[in-house]
VOSETOR-631367 format. One record per residue: x, y, z of N, C-alpha, C in turn. Coordinates in nm, 2 decimals. Layout:
N
+--------+--------+--------+--------+--------+--------+--------+--------+--------+
|   n_c1 |   n_c2 |   n_c3 |  ca_c1 |  ca_c2 |  ca_c3 |   c_c1 |   c_c2 |   c_c3 |
+--------+--------+--------+--------+--------+--------+--------+--------+--------+
|      X |      Y |      Z |      X |      Y |      Z |      X |      Y |      Z |
...
+--------+--------+--------+--------+--------+--------+--------+--------+--------+
***
This chain:
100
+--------+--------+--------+--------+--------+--------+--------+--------+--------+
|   n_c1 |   n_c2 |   n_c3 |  ca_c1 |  ca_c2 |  ca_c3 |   c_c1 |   c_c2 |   c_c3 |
+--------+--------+--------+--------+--------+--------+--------+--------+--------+
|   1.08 |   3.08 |   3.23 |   0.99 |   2.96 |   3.20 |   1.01 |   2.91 |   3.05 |
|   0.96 |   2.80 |   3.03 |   0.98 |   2.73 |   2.93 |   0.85 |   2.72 |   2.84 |
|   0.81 |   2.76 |   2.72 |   0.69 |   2.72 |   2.66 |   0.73 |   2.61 |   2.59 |
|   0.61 |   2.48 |   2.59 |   0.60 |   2.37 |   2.54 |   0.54 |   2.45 |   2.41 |
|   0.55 |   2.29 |   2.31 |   0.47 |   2.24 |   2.19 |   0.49 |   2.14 |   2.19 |
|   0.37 |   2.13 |   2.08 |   0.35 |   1.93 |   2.07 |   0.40 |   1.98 |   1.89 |
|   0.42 |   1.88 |   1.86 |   0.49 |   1.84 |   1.68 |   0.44 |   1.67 |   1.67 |
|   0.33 |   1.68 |   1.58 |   0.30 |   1.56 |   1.55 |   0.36 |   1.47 |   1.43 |
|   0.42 |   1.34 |   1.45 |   0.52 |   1.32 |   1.36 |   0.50 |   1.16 |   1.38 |
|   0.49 |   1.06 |   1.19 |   0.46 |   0.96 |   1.17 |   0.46 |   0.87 |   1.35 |
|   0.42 |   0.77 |   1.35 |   0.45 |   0.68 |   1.44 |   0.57 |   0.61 |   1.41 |
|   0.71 |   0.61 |   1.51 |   0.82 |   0.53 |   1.50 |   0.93 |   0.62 |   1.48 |
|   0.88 |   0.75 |   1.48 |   0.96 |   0.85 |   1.44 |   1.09 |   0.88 |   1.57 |
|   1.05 |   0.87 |   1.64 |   1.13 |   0.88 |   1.77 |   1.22 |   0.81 |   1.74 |
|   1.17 |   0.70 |   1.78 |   1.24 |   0.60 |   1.77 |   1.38 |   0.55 |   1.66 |
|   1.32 |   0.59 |   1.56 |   1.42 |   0.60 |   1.44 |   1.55 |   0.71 |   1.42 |
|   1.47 |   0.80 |   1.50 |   1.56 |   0.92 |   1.52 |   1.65 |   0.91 |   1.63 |
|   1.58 |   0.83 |   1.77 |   1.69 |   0.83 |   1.86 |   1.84 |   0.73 |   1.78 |
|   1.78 |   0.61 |   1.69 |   1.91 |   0.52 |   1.65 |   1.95 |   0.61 |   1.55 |
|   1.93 |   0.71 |   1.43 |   2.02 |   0.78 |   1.35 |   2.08 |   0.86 |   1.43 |
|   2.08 |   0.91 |   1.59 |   2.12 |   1.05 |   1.63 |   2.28 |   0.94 |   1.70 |
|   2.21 |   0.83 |   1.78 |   2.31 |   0.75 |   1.83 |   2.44 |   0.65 |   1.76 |
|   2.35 |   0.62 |   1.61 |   2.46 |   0.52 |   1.56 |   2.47 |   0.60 |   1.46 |
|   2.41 |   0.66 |   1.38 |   2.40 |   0.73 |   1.26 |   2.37 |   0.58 |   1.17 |
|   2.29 |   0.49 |   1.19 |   2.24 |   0.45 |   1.14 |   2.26 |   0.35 |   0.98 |
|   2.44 |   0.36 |   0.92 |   2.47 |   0.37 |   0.86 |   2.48 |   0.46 |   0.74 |
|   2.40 |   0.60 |   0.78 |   2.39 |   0.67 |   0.66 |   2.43 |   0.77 |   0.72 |
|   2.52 |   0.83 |   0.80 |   2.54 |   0.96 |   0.88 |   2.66 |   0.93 |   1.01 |
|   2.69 |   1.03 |   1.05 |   2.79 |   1.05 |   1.12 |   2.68 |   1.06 |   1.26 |
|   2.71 |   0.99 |   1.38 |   2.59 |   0.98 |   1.51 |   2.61 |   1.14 |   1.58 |
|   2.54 |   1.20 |   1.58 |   2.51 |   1.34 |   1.58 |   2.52 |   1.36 |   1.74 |
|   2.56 |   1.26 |   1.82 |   2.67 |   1.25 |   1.93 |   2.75 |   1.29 |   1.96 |
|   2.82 |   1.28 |   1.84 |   2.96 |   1.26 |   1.83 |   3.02 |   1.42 |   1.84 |
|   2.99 |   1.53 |   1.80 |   2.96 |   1.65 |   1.82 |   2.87 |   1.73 |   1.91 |
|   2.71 |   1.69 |   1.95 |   2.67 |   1.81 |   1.95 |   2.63 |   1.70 |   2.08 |
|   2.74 |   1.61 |   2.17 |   2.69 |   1.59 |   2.32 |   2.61 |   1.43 |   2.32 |
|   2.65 |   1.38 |   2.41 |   2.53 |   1.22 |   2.41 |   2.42 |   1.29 |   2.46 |
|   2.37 |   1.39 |   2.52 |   2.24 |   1.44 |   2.54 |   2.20 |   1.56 |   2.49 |
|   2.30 |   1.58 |   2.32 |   2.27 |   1.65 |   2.26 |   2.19 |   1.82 |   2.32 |
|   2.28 |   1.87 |   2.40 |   2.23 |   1.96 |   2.50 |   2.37 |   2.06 |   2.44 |
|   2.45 |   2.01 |   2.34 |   2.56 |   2.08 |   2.28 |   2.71 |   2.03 |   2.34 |
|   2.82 |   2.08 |   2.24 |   2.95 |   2.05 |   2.30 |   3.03 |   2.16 |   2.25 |
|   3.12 |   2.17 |   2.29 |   3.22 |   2.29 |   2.31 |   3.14 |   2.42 |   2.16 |
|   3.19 |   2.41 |   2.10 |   3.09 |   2.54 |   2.01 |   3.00 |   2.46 |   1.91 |
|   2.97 |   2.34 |   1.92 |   2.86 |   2.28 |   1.83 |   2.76 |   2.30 |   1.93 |
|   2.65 |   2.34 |   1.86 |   2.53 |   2.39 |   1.96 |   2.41 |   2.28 |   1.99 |
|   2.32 |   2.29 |   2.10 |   2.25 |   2.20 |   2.15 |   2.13 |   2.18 |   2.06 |
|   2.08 |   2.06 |   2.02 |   1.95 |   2.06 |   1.97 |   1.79 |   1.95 |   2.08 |
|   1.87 |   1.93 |   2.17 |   1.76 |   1.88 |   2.24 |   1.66 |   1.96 |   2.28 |
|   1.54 |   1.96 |   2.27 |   1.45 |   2.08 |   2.30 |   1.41 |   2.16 |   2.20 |
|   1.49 |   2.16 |   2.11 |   1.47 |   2.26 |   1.99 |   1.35 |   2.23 |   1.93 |
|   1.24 |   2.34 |   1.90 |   1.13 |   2.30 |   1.81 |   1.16 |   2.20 |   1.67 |
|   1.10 |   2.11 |   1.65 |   1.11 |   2.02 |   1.52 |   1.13 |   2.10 |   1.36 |
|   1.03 |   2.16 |   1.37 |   1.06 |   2.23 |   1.26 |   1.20 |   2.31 |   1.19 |
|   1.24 |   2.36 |   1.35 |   1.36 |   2.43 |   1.28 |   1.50 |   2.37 |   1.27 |
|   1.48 |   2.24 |   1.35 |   1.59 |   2.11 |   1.30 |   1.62 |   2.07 |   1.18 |
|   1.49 |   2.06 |   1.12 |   1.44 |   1.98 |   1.05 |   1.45 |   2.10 |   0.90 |
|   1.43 |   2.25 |   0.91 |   1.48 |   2.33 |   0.83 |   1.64 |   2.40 |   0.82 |
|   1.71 |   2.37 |   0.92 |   1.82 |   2.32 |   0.92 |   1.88 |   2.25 |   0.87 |
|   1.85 |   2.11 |   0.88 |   1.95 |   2.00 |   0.82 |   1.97 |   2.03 |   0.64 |
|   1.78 |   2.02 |   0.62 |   1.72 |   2.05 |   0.50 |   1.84 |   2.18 |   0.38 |
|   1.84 |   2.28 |   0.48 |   1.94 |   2.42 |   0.45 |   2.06 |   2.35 |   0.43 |
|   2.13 |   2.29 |   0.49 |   2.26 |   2.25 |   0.52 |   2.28 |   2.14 |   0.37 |
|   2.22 |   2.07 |   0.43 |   2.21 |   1.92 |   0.29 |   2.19 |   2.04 |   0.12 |
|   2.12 |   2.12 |   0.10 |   2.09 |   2.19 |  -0.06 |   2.19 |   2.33 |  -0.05 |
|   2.26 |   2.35 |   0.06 |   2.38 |   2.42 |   0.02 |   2.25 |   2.58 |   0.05 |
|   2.18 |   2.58 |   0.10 |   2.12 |   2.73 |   0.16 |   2.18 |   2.78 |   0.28 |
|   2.28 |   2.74 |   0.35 |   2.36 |   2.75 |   0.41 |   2.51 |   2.77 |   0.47 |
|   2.59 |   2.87 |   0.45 |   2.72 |   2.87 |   0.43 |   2.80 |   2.92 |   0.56 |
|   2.93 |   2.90 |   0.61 |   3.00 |   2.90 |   0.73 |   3.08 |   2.79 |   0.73 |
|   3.21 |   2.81 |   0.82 |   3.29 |   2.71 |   0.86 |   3.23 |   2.58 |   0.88 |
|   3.14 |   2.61 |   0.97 |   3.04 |   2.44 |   1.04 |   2.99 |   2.42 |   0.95 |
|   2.91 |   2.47 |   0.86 |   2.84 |   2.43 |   0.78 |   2.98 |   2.32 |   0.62 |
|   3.05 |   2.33 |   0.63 |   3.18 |   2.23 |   0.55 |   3.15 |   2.09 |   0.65 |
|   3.18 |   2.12 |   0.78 |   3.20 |   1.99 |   0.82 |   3.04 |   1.93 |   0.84 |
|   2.95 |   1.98 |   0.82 |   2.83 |   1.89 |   0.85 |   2.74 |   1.86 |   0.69 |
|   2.81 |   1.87 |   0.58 |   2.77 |   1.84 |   0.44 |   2.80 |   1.75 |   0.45 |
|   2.87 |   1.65 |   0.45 |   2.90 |   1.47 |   0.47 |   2.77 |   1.41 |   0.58 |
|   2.76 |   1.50 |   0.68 |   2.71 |   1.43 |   0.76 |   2.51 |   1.40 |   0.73 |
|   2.49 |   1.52 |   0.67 |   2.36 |   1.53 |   0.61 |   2.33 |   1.48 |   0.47 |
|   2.42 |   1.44 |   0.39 |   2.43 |   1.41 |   0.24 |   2.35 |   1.31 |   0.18 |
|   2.32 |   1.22 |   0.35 |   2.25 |   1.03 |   0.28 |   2.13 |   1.11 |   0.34 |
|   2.07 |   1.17 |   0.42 |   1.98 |   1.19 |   0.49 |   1.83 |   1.21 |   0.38 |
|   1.74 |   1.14 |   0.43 |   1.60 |   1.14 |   0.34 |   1.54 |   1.25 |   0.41 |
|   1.44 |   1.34 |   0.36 |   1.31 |   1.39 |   0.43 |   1.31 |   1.33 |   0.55 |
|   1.26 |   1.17 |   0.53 |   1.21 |   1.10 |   0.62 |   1.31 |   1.09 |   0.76 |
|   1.45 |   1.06 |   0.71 |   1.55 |   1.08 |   0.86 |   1.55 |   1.21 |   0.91 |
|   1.55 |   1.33 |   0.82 |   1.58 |   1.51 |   0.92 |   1.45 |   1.50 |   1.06 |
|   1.29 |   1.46 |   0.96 |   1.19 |   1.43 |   1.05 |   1.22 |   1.37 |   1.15 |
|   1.28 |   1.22 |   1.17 |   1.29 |   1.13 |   1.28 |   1.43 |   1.21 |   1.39 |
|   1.52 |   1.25 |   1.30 |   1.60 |   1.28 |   1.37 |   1.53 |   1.43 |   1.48 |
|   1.50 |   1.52 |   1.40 |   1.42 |   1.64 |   1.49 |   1.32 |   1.58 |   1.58 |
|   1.23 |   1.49 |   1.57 |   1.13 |   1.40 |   1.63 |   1.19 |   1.40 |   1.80 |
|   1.32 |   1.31 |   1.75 |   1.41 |   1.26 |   1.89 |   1.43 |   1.40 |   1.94 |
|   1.51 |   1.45 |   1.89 |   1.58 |   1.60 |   1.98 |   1.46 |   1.65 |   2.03 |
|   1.36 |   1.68 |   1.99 |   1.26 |   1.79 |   2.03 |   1.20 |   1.68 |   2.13 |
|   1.25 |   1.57 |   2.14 |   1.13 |   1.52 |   2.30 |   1.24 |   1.54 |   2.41 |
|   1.38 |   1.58 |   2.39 |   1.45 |   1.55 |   2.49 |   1.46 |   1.67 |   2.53 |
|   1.47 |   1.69 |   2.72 |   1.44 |   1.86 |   2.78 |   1.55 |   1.92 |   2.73 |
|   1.53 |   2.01 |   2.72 |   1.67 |   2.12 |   2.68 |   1.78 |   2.14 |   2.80 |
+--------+--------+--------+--------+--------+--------+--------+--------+--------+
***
């Protein structure tokens, strides 16, 4: 079985997060493009649909200030580099409404 949570997050947050995950928004690489159009993961890039908000959202955060080191983690410093507080939020917002 699956345990829910709710994550309460500005109004429009979804929404902003589903266009940064699909276009990248102009400030990012569309997080498609790797990790699946239903973001459920692709060959070893892992799924984040379903994923609690928070730990997206402390991820990207780790990735972007260099708290995080590995192969993957080279290729996804470009991709997090323009990213505000405010897009990691919108972007986790989207993933965590979609089922895993």
């Amino acid at each position: 079985p699956i345990a829910g949570f709710v994550a309460y997050v500005p109004r429009g947050s979804i929404a902003k997060g589903e266009a940064l995950v699909k276009t990248g928004g102009g400030k990012t690489t569309p997080c498609t493009m790797c990790h699946g159009t239903t973001l459920k993961g692709l060959g070893d890039w892992p799924g984040l649909a379903g994923r609690h908000p928070n730990y997206i959202v402390r991820q990207l955060w780790n990735m972007q200030n260099g708290d995080r080191a590995g192969p993957s983690i080279e290729l996804m410093k470009p991709v997090v580099e323009k990213l505000t507080n405010d897009d990691m939020l919108a972007i986790a917002a989207y993933a965590a409404s979609l089922a895993p």
